[in-house]
N, CA, C and O atoms as CSV, one atom per row, in Angstrom:
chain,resi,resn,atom,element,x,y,z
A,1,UNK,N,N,-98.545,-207.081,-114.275
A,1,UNK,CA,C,-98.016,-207.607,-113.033
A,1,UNK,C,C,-96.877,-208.595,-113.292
A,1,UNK,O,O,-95.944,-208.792,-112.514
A,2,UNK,N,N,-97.068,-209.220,-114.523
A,2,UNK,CA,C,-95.552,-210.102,-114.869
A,2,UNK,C,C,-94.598,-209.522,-115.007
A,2,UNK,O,O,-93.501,-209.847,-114.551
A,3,UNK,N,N,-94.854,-208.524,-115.686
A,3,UNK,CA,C,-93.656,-207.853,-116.069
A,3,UNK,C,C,-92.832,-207.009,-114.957
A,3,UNK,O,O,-91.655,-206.739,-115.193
A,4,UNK,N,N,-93.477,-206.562,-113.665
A,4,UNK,CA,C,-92.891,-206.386,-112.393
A,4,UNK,C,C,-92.371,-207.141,-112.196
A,4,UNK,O,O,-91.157,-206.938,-112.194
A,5,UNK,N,N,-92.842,-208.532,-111.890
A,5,UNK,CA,C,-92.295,-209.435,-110.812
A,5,UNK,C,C,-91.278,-209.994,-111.792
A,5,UNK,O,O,-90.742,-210.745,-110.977
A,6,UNK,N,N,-90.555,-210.220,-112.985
A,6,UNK,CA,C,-89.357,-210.277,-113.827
A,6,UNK,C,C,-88.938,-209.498,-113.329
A,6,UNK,O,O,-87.934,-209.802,-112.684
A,7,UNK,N,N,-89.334,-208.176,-113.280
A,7,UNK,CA,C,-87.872,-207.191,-113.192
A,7,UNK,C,C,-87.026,-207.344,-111.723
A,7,UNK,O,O,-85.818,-207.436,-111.504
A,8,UNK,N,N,-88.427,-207.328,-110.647
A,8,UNK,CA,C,-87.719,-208.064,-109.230
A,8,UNK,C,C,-87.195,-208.735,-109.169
A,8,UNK,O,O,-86.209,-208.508,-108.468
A,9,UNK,N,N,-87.298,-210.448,-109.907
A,9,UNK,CA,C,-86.504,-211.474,-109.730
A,9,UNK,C,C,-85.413,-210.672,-110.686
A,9,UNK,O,O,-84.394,-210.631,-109.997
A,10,UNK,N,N,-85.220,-210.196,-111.602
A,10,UNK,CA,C,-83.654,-210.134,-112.514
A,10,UNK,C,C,-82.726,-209.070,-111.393
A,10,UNK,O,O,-81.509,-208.891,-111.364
A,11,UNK,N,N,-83.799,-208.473,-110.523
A,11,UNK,CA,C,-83.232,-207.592,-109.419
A,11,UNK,C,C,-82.378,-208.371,-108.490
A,11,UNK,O,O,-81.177,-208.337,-108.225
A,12,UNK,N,N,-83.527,-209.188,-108.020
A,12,UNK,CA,C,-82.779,-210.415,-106.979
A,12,UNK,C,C,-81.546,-210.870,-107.644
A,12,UNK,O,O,-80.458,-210.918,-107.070
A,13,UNK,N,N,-81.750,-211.209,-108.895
A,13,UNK,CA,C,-80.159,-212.154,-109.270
A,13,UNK,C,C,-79.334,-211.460,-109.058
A,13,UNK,O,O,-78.340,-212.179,-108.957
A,14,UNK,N,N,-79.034,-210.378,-108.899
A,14,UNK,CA,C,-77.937,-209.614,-108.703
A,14,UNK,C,C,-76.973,-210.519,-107.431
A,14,UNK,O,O,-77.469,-210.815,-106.344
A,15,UNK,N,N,-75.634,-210.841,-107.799
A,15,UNK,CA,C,-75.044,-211.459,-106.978
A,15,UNK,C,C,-74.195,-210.383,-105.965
A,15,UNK,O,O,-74.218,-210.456,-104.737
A,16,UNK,N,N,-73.579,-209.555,-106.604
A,16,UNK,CA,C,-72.415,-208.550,-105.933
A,16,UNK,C,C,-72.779,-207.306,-106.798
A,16,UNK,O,O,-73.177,-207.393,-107.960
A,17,UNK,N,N,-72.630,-206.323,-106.223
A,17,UNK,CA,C,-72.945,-204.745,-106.929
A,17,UNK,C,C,-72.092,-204.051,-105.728
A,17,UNK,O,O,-71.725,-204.462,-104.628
A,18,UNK,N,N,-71.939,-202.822,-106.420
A,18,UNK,CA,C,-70.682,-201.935,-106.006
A,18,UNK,C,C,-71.093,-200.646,-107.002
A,18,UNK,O,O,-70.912,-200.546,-108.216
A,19,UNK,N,N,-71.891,-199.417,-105.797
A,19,UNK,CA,C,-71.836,-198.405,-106.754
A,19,UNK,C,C,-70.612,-197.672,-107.763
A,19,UNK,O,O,-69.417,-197.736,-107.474
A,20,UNK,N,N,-70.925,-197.259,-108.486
A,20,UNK,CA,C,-69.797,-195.997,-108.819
A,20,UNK,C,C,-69.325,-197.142,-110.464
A,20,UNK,O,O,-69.842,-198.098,-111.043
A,21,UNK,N,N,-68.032,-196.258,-110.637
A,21,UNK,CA,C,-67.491,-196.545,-112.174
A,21,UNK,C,C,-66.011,-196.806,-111.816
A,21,UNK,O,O,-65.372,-195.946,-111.210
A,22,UNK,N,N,-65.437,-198.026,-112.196
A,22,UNK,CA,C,-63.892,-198.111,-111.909
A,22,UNK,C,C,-63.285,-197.587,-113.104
A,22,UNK,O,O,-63.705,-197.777,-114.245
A,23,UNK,N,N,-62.180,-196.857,-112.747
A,23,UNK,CA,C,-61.557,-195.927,-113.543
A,23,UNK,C,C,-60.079,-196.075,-113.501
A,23,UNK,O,O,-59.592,-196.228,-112.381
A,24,UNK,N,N,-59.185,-196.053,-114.650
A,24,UNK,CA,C,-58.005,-196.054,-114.565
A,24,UNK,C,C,-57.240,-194.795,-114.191
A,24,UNK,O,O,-57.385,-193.708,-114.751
A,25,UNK,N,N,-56.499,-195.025,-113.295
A,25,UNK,CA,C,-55.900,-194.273,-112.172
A,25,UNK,C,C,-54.719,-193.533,-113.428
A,25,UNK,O,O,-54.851,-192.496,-114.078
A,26,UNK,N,N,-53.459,-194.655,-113.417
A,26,UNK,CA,C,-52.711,-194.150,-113.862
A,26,UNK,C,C,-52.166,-195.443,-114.692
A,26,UNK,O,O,-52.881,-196.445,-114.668
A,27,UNK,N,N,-50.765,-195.489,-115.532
A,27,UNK,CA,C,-50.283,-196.618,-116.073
A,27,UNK,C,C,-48.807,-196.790,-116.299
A,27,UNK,O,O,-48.041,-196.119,-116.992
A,28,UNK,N,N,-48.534,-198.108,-115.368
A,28,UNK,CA,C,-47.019,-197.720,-114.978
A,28,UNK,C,C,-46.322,-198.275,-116.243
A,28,UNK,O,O,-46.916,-198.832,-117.166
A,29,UNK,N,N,-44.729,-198.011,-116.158
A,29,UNK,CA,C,-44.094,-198.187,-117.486
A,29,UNK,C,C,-44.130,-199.547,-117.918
A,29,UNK,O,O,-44.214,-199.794,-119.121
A,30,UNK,N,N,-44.068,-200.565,-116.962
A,30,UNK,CA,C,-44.594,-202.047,-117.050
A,30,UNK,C,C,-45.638,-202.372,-118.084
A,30,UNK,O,O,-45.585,-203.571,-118.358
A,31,UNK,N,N,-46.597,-201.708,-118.776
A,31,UNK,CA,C,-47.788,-201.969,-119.036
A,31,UNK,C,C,-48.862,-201.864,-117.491
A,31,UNK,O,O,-49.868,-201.255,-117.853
A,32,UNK,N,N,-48.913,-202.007,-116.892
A,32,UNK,CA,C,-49.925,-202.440,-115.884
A,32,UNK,C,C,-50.718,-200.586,-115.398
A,32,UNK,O,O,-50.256,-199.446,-115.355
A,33,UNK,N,N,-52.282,-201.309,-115.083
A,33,UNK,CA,C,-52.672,-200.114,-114.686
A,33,UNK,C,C,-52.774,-199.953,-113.377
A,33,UNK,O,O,-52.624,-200.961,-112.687
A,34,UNK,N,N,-53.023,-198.790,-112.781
A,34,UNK,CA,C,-53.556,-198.517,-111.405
A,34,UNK,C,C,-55.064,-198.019,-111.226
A,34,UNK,O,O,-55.338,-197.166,-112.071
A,35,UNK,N,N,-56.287,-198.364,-110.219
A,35,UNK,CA,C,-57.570,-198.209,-110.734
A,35,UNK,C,C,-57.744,-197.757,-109.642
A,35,UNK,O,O,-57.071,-198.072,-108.661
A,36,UNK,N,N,-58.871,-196.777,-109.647
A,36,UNK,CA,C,-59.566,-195.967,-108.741
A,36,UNK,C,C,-61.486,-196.382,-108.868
A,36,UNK,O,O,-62.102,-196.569,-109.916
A,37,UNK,N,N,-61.934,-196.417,-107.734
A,37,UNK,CA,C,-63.212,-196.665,-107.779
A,37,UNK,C,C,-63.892,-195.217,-107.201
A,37,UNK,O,O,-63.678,-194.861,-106.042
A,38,UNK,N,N,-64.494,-194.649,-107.865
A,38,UNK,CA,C,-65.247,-193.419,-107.912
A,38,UNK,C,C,-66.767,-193.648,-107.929
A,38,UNK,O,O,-67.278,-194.591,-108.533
A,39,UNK,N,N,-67.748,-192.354,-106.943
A,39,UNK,CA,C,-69.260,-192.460,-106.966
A,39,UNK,C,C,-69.838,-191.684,-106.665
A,39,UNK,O,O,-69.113,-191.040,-105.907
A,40,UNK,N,N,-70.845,-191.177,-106.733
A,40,UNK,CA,C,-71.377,-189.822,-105.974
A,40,UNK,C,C,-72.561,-190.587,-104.481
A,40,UNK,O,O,-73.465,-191.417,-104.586
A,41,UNK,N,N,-72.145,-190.018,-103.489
A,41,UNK,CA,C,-73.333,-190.611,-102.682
A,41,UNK,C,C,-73.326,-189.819,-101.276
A,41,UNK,O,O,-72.425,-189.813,-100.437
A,42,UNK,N,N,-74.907,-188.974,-101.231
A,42,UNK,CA,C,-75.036,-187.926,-100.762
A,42,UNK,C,C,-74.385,-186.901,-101.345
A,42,UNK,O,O,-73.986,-186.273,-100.365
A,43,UNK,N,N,-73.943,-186.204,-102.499
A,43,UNK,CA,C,-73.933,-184.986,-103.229
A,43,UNK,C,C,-72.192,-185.304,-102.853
A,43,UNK,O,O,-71.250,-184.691,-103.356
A,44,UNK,N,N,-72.123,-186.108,-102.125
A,44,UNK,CA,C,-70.242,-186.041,-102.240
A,44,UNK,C,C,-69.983,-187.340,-102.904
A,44,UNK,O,O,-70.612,-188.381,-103.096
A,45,UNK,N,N,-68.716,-186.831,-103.202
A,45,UNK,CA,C,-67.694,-187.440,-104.337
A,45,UNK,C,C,-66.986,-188.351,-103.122
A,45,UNK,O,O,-66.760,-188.040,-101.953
A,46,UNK,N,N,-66.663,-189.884,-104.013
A,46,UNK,CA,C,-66.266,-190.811,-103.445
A,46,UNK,C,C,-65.250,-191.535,-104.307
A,46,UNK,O,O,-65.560,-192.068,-105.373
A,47,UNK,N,N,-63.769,-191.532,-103.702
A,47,UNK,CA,C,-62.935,-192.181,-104.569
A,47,UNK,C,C,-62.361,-193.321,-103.201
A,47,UNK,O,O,-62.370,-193.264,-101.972
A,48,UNK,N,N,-61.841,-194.430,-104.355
A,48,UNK,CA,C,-61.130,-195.311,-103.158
A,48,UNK,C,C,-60.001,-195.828,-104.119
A,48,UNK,O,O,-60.061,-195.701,-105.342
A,49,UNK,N,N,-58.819,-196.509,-103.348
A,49,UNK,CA,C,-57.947,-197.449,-105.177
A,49,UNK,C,C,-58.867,-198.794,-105.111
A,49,UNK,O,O,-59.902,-199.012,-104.480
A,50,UNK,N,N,-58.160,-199.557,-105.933
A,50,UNK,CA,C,-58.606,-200.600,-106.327
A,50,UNK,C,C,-57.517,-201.489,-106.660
A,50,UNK,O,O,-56.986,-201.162,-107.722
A,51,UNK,N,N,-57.155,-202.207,-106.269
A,51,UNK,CA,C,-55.951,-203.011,-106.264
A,51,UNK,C,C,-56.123,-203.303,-107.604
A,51,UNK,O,O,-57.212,-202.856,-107.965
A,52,UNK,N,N,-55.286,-204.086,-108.877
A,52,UNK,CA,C,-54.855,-204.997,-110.138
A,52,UNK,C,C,-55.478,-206.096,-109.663
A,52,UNK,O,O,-56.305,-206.382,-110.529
A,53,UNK,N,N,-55.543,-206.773,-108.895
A,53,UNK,CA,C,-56.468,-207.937,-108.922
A,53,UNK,C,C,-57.610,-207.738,-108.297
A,53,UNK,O,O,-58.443,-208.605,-108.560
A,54,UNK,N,N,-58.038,-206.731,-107.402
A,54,UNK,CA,C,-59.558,-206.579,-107.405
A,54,UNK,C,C,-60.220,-205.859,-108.516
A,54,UNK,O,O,-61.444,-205.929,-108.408
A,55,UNK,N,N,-59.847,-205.238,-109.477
A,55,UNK,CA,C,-60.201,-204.528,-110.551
A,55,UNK,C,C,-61.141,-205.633,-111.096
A,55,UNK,O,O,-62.330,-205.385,-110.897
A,56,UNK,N,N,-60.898,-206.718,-111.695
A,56,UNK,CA,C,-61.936,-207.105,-112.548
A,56,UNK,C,C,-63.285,-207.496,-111.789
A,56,UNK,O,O,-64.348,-207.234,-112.352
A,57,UNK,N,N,-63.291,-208.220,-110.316
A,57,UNK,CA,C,-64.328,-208.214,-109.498
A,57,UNK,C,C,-65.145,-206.818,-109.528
A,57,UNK,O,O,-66.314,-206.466,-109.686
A,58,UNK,N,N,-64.192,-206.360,-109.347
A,58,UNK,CA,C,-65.124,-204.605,-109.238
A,58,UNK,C,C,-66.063,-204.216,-110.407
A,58,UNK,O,O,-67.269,-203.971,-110.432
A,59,UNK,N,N,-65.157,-204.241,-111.320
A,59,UNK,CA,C,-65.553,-204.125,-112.922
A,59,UNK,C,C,-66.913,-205.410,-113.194
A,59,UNK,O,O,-67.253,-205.239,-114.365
A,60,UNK,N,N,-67.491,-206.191,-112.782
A,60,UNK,CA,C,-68.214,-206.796,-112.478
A,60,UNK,C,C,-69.179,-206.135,-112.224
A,60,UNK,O,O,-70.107,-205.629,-112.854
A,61,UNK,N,N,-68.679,-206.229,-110.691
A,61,UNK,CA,C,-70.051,-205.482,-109.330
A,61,UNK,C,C,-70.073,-204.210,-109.838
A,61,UNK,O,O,-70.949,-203.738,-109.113
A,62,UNK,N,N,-69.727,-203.272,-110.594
A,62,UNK,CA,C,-70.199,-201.972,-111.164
A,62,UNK,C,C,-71.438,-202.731,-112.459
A,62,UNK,O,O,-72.651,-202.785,-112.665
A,63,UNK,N,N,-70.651,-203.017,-112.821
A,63,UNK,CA,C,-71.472,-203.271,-114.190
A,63,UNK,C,C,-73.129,-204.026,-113.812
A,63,UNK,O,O,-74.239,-203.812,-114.299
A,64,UNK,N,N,-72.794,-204.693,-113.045
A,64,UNK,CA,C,-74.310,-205.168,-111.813
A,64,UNK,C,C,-75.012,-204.037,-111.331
A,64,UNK,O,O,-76.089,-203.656,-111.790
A,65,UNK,N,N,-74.488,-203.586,-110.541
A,65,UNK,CA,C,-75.127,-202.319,-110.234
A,65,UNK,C,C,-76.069,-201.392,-111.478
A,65,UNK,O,O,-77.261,-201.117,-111.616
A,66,UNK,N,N,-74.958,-201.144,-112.156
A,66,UNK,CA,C,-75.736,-200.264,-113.458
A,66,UNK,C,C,-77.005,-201.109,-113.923
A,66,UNK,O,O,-78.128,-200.642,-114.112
A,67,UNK,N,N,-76.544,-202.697,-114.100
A,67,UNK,CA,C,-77.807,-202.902,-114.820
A,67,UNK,C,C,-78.650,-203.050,-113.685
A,67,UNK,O,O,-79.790,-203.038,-114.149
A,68,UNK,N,N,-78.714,-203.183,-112.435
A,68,UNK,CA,C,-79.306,-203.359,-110.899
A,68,UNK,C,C,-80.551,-201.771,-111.187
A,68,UNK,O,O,-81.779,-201.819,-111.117
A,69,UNK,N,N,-79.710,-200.559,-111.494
A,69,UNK,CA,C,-80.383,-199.388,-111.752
A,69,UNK,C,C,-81.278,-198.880,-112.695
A,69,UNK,O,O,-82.104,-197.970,-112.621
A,70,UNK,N,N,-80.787,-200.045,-114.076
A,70,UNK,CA,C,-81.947,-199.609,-115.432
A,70,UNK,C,C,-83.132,-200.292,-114.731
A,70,UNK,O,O,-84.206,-199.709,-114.580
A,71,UNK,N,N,-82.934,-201.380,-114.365
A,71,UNK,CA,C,-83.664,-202.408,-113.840
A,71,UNK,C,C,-85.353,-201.497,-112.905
A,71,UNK,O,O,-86.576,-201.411,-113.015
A,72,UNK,N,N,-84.258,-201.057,-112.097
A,72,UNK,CA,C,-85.279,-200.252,-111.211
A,72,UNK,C,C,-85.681,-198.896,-111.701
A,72,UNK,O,O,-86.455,-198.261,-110.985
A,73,UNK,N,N,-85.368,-198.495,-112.545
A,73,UNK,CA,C,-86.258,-197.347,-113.759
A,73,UNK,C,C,-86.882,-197.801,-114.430
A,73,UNK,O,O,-87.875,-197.144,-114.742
A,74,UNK,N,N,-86.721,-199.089,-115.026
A,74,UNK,CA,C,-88.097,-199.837,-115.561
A,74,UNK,C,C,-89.211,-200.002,-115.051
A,74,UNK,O,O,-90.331,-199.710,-115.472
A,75,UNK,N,N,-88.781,-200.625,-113.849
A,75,UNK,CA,C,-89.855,-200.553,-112.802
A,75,UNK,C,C,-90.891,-199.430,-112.307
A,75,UNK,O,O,-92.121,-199.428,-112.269
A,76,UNK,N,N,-89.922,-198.473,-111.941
A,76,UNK,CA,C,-90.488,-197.125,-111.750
A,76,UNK,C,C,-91.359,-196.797,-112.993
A,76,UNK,O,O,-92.588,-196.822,-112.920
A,77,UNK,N,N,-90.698,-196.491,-114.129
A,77,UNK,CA,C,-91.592,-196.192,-115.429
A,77,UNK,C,C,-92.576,-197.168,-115.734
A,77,UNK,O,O,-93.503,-196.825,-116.468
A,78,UNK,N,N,-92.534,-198.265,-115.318
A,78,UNK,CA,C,-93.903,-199.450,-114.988
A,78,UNK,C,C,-94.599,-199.249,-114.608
A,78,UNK,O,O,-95.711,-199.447,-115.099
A,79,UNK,N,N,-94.354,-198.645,-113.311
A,79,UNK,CA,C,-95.642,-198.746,-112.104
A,79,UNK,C,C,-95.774,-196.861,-112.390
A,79,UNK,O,O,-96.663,-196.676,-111.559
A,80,UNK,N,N,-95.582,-195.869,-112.796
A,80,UNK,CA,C,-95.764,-194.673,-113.293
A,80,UNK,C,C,-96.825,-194.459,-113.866
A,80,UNK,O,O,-97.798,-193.783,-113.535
A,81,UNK,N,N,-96.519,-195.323,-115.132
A,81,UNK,CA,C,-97.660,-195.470,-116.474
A,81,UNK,C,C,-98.766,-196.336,-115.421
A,81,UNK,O,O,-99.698,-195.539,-115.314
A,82,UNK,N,N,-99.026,-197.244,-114.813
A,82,UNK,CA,C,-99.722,-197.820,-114.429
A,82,UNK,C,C,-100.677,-196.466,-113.199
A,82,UNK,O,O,-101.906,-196.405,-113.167
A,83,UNK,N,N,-100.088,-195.876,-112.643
A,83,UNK,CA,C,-100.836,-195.092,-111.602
A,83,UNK,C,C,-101.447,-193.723,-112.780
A,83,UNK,O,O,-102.336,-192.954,-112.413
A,84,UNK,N,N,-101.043,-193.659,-113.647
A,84,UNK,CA,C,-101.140,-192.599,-114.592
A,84,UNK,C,C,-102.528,-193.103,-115.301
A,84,UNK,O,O,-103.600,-192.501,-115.354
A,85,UNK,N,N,-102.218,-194.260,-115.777
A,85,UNK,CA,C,-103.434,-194.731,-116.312
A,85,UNK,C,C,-104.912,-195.072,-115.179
A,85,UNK,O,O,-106.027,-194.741,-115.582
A,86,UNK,N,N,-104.796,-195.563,-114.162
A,86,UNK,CA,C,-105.617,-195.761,-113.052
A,86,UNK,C,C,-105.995,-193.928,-112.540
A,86,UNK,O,O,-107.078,-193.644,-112.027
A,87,UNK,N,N,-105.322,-193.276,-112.700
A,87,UNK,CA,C,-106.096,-191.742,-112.053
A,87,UNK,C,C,-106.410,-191.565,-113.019
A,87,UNK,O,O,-107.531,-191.105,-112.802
A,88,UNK,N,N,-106.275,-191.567,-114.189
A,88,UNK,CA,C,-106.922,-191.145,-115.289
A,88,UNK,C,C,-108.436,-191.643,-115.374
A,88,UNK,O,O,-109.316,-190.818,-115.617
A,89,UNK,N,N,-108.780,-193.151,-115.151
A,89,UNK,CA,C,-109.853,-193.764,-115.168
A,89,UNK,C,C,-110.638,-193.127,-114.114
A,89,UNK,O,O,-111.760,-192.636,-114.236
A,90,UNK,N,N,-109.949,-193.192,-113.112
A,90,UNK,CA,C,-110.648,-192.665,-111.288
A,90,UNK,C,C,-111.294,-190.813,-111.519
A,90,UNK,O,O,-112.142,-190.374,-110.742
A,91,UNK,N,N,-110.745,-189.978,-112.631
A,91,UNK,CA,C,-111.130,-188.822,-113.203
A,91,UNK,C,C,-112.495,-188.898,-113.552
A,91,UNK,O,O,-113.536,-188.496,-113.033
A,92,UNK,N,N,-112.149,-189.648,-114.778
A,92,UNK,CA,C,-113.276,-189.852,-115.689
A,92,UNK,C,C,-114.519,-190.709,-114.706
A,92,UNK,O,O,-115.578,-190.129,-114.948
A,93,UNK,N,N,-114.645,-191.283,-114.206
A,93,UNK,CA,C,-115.688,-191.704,-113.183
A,93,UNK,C,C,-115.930,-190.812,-112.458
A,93,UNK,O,O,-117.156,-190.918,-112.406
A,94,UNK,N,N,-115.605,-189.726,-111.645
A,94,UNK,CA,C,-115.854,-189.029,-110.893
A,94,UNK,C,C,-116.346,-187.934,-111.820
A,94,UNK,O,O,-117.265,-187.321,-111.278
A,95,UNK,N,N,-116.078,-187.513,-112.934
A,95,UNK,CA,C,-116.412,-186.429,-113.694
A,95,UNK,C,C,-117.417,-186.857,-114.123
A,95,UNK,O,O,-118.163,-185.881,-114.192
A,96,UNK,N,N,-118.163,-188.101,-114.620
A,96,UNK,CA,C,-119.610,-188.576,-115.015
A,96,UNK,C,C,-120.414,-188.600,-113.930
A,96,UNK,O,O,-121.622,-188.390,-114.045
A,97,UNK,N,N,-119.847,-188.854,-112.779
A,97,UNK,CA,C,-121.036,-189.023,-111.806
A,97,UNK,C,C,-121.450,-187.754,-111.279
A,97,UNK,O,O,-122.582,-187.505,-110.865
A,98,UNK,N,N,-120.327,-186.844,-111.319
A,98,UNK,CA,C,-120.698,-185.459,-111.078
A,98,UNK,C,C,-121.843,-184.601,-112.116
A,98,UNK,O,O,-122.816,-183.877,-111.900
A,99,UNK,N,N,-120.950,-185.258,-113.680
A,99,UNK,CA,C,-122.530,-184.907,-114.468
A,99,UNK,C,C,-123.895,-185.683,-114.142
A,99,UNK,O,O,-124.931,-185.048,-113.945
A,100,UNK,N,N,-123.859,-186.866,-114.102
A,100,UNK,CA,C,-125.123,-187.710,-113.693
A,100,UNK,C,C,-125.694,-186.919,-112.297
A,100,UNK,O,O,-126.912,-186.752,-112.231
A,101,UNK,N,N,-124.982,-186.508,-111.365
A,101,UNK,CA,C,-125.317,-185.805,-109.960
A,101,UNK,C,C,-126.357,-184.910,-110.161
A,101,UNK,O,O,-127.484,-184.930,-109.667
A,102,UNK,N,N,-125.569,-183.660,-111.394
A,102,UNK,CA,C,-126.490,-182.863,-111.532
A,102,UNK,C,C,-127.513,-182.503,-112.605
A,102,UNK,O,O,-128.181,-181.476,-112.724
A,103,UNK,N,N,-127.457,-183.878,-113.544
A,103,UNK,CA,C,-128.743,-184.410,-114.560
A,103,UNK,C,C,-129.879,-184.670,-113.526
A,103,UNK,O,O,-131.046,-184.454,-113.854
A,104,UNK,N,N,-129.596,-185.082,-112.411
A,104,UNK,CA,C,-130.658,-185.863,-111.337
A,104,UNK,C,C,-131.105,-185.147,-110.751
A,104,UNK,O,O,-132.269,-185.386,-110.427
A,105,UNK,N,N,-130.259,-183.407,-110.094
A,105,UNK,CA,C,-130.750,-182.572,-109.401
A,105,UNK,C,C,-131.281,-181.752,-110.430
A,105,UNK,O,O,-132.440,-181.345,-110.347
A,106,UNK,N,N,-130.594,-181.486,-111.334
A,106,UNK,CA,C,-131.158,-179.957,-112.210
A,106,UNK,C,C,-132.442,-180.464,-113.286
A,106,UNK,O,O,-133.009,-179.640,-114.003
């Protein structure tokens, strides 16, 4: 149960998140880039730009997000193993009492 309620609070800290992956667009002769923010959500593809000075905010709130997502597969694979292990026990009790049932009748 500790180890849930860490992963919630490191969930909570999340300040700003922004699905998807910022991606360099293109790169003008200046040096400077142009950035595109890309994502999948609902089976469609999602692009937007991203201005040179919102890029590193973004680049942030992606990188939040991602870890926002291991975060909550931990969790999931937490509480997985945990229901995995509890039906497993809830088996085995029901399968003894069913033998004990019919030690008592037969």
């Amino acid at each position: 149960m500790k180890s849930q309620v860490r992963l919630l609070e490191a969930v909570n800290a999340a300040e700003r998140m922004a699905r998807g992956r910022l991606c360099v667009l293109s790169r003008s002769k200046g040096g400077g880039a142009f950035y595109h923010l890309q994502y999948r959500k609902d089976t469609k593809l999602h692009q937007r730009y991203v201005s040179r000075d919102e890029a590193p905010a973004y680049e942030r709130a992606t990188e939040s997000y991602r870890r926002f997502m291991e975060l909550v597969d931990a969790f999931v694979d937490e509480m997985s193993a945990k229901a995995a292990k509890e039906i497993r026990k809830e088996a085995k009790s029901a399968k003894r009492k069913a033998k004990a049932a019919k030690r008592a009748n037969g």
